[in-house]
TILUMZA-213517 format. One record per residue (C-alpha): residue number from 1; z, x, y. Coordinates in Angstrom, 1 decimal. Layout:
<recs>
@pos = NUM	Z = Z	X = X	Y = Y;
...
</recs>
This chain:
<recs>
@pos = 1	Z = -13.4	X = -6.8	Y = -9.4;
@pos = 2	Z = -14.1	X = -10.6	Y = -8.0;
@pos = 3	Z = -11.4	X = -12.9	Y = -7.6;
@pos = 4	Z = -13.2	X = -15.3	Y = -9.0;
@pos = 5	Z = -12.0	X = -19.1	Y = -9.5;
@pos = 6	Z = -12.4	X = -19.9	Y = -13.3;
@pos = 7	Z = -13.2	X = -23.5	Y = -13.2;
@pos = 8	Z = -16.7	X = -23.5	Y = -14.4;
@pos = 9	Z = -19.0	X = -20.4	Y = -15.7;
@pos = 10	Z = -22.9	X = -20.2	Y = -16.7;
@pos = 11	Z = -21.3	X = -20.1	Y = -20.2;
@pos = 12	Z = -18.8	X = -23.5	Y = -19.6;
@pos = 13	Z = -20.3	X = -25.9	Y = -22.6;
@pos = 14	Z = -20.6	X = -29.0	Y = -21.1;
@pos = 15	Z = -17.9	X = -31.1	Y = -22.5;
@pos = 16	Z = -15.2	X = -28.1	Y = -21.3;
@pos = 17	Z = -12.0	X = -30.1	Y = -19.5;
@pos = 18	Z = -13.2	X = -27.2	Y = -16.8;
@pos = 19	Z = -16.5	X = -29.0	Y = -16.2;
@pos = 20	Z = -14.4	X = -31.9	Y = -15.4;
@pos = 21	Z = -12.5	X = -29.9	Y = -13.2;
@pos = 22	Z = -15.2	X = -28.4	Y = -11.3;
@pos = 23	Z = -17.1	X = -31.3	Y = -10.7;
@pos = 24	Z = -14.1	X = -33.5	Y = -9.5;
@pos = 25	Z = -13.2	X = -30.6	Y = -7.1;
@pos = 26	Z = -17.1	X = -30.3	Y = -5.6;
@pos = 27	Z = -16.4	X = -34.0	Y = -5.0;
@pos = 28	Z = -13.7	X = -34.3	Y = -3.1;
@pos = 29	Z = -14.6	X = -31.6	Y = -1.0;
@pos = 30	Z = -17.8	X = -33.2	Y = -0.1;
@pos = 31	Z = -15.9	X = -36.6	Y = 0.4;
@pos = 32	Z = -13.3	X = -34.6	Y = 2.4;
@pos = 33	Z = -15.6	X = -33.2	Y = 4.9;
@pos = 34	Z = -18.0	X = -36.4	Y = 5.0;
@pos = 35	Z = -14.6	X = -38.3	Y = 5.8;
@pos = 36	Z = -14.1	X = -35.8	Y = 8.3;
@pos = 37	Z = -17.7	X = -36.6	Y = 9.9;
@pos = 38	Z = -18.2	X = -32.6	Y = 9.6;
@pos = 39	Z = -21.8	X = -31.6	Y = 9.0;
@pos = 40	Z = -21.8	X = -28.5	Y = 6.9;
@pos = 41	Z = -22.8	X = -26.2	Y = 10.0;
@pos = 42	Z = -19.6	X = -27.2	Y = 11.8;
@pos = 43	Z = -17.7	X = -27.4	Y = 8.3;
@pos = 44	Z = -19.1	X = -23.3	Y = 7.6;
@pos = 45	Z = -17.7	X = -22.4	Y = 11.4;
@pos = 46	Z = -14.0	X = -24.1	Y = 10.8;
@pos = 47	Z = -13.2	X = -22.6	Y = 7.7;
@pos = 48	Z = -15.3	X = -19.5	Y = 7.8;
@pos = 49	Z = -17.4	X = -19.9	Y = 4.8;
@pos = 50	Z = -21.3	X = -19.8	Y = 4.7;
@pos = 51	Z = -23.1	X = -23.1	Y = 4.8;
@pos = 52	Z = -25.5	X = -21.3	Y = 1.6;
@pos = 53	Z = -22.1	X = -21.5	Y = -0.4;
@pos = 54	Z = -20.9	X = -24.8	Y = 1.1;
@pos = 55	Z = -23.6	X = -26.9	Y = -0.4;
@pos = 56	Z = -23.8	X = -25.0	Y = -3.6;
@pos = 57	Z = -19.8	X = -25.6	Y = -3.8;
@pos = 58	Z = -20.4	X = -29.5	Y = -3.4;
@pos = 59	Z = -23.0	X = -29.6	Y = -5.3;
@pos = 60	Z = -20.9	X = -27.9	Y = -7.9;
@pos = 61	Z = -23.4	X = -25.1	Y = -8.6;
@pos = 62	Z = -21.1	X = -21.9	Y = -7.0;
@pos = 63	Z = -18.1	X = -20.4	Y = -8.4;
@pos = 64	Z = -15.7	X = -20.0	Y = -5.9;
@pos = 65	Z = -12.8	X = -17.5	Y = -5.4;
@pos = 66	Z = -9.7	X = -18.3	Y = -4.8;
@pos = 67	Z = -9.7	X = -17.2	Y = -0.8;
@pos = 68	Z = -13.1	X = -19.5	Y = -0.5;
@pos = 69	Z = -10.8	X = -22.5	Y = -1.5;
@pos = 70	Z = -8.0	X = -21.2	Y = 0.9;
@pos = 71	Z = -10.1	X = -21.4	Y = 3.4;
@pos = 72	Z = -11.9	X = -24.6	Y = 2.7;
@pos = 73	Z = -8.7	X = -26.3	Y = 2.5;
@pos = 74	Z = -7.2	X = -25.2	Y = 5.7;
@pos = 75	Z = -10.3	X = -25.8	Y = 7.2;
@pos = 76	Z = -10.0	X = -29.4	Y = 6.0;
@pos = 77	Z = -6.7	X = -29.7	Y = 6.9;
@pos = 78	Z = -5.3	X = -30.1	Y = 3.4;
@pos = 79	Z = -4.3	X = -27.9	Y = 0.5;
@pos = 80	Z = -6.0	X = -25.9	Y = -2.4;
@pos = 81	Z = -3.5	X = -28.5	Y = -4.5;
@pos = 82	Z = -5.1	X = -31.6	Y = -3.2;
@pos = 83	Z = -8.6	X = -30.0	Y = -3.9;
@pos = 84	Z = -7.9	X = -29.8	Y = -7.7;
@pos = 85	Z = -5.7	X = -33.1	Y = -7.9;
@pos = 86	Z = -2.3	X = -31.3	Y = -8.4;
@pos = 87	Z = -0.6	X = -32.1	Y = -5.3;
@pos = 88	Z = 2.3	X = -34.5	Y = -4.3;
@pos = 89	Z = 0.2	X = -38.3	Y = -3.7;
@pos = 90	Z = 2.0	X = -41.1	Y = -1.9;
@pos = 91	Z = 5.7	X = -41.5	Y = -1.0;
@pos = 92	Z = 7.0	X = -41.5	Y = -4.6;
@pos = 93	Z = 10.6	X = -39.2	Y = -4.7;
@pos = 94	Z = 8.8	X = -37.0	Y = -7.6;
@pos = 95	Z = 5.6	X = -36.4	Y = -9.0;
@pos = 96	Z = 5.2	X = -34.5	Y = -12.5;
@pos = 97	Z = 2.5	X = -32.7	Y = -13.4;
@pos = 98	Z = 2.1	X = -32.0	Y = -17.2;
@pos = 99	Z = 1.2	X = -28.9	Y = -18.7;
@pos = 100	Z = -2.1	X = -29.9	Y = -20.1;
@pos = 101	Z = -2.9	X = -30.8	Y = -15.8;
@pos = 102	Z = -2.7	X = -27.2	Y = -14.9;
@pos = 103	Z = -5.8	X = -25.3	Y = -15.0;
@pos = 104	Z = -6.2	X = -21.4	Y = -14.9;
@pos = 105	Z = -7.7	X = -20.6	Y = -11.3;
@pos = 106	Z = -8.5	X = -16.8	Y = -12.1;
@pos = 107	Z = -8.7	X = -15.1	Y = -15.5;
@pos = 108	Z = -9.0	X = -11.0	Y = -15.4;
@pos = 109	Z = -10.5	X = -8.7	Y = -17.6;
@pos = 110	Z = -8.0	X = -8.1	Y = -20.3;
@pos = 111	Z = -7.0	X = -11.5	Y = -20.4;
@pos = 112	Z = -4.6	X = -12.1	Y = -17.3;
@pos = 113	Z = -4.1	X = -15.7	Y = -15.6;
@pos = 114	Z = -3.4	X = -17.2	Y = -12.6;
@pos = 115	Z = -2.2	X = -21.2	Y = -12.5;
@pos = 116	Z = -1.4	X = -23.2	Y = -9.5;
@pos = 117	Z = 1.3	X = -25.4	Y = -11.5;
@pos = 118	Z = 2.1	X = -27.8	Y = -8.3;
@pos = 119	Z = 1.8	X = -27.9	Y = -4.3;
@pos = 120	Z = 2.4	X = -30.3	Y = -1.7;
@pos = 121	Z = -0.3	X = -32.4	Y = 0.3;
@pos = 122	Z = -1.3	X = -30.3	Y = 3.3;
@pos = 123	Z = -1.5	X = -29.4	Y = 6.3;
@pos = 124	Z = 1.8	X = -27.6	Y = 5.3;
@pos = 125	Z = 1.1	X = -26.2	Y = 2.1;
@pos = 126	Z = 3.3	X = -25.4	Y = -0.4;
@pos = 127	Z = 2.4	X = -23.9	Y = -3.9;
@pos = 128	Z = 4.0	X = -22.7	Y = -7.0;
@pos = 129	Z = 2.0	X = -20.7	Y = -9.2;
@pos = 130	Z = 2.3	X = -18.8	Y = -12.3;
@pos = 131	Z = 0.5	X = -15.4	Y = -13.0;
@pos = 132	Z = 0.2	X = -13.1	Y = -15.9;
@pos = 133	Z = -1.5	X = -9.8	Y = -15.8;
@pos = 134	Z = -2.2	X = -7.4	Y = -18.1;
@pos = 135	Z = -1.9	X = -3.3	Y = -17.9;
@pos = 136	Z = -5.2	X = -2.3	Y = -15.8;
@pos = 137	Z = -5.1	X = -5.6	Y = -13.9;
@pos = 138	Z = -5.0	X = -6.4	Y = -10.4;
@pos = 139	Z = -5.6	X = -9.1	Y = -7.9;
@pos = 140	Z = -7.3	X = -8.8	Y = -4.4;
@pos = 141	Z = -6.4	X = -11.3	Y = -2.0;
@pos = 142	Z = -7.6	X = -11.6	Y = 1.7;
@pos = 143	Z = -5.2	X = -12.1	Y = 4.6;
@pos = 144	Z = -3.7	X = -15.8	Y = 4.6;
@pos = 145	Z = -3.4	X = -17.7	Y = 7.9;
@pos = 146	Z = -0.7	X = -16.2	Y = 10.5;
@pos = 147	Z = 2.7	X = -17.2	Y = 9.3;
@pos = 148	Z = 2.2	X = -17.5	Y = 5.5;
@pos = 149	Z = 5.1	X = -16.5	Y = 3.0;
@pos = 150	Z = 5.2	X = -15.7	Y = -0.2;
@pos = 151	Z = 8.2	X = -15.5	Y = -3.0;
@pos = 152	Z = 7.8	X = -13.5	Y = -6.2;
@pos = 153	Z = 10.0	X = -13.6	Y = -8.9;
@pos = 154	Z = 9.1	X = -11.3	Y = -12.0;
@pos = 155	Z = 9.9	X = -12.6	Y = -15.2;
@pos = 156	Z = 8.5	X = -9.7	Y = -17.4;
@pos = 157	Z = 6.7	X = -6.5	Y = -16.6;
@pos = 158	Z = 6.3	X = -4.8	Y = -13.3;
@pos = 159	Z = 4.8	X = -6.6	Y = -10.3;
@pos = 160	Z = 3.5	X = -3.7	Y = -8.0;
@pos = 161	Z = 3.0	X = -6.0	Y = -4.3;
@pos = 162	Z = 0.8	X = -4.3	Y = -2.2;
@pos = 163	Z = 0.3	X = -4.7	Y = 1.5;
@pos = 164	Z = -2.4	X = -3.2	Y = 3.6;
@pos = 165	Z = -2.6	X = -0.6	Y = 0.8;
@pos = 166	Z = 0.7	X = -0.1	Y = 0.9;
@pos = 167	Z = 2.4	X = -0.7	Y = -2.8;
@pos = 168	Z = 6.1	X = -2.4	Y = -3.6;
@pos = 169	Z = 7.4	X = -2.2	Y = -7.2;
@pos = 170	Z = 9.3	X = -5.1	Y = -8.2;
@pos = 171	Z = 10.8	X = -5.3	Y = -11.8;
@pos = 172	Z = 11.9	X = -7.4	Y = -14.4;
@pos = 173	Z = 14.7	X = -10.0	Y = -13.3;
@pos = 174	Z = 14.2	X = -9.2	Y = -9.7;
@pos = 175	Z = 12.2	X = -11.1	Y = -6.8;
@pos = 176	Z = 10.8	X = -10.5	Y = -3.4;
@pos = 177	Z = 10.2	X = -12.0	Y = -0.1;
@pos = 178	Z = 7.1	X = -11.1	Y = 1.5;
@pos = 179	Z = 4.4	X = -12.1	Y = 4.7;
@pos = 180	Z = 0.6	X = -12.4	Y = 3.2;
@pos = 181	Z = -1.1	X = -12.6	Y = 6.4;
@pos = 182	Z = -2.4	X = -9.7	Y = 5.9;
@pos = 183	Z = -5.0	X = -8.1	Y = 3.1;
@pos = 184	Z = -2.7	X = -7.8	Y = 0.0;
@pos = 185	Z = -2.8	X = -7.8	Y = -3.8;
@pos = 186	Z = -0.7	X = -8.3	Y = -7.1;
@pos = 187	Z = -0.8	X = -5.1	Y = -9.7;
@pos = 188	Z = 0.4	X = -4.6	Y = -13.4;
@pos = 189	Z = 2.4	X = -1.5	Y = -12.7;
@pos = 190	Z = 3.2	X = 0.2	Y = -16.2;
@pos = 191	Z = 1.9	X = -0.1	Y = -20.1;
@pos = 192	Z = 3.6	X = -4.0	Y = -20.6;
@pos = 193	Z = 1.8	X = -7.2	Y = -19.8;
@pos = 194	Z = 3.2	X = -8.4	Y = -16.2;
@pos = 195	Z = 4.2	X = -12.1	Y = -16.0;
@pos = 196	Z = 6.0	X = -13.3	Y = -12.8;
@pos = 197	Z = 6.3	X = -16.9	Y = -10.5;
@pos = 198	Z = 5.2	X = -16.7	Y = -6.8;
@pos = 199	Z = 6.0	X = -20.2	Y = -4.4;
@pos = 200	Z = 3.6	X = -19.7	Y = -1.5;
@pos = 201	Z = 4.4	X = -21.5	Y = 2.3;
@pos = 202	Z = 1.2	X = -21.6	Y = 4.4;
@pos = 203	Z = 2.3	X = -23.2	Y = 7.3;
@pos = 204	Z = 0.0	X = -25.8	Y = 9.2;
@pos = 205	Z = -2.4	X = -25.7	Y = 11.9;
@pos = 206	Z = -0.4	X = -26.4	Y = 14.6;
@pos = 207	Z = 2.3	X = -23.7	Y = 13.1;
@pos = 208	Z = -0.1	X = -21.1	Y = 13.4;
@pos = 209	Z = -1.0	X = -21.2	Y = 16.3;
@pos = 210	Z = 2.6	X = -21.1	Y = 17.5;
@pos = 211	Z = 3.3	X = -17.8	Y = 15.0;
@pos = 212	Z = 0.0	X = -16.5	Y = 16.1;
@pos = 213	Z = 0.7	X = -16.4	Y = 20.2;
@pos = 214	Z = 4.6	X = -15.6	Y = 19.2;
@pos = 215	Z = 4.0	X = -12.6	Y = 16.6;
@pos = 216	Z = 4.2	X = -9.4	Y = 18.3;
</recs>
């Protein structure tokens, strides 16, 4: 299965609010790294993504997954949040971000969801998300940056967290702590559909390295 982002599909019509989406996104990337004074070879070497799939990205022609954006944001030096608009702006005490602001990042086969509902402006990232999946479903994710945490609370269903193949049930009402730098991924365990919250702490550059040299 691909981890595909669901922003924008060969089947999109093109007055979808995903167009709108997509398009904003592929601009603020490019306006990011041209701010930056990156050209897209150095761009591909700091966040580890081919220069191909750079330019089709900005040029909002390429369907990225969800680790692609990881990794163009850190290697910009701000958050997936601030790529799609839903991040903290300014020094106001609280932003709100309405319901009808929050797009679906990742749909699965049967149906299941994954939403970023709010972050903070990098290079500290914080997210909260929302995911639902249904019984068959699973999400592959790649190792996060050295450091990264993740909190999971499961509001119906069983979450099944795996780490480097290894799998953690978590049911309904209960939560869990866990590192993601490493290759991990979210399962519907069971026959019910799966619906749980996960806040996601990707510390910044600078914090890396520290946790990187530290870690044992």
């Amino acid at each position: 299965m691909t981890n595909k982002v669901n922003i924008l599909t060969d089947d999109t019509p093109p007055n979808d609010p995903a167009q709108a989406v997509h398009a904003a996104m592929a601009a603020r990337i490019a306006s990011l790294r041209k701010a930056r004074g990156l050209s897209f070879d150095q761009f591909a070497v700091r966040c580890g993504v081919s220069k191909g799939m750079l330019v089709q990205i900005e040029q909002a022609k390429a369907n990225p997954s969800i680790g692609t954006l990881c990794r163009i944001a850190s290697g910009l030096g701000v958050s997936v949040a601030e790529l799609l608009e839903v991040a903290e702006s300014g020094n106001r005490p609280v932003r709100v971000v309405c319901a009808d602001e929050v797009t679906s990042l990742w749909t699965g086969p049967h149906g299941g969801t994954a939403r970023l509902l709010i972050g903070s402006e990098g290079p500290d990232m914080l997210e909260h998300w929302m995911w639902e999946l249904r019984p068959g479903e699973r999400f592959d994710a790649q190792a996060h940056p050295p450091g990264t945490q993740e909190l999971f609370h499961v509001l119906e269903g069983e979450l099944v967290l795996e780490l480097n193949g290894t799998g953690y049930k978590i049911g309904t009402g209960n939560s869990a702590h866990a590192r993601t730098d490493c290759e991990h991924a979210y399962v519907c365990g069971g026959k019910k559909k799966l619906r749980f919250t996960m806040v996601v702490l990707e510390p910044g550059r600078d914090r890396r390295f520290v946790a990187k040299k530290t870690r044992k």
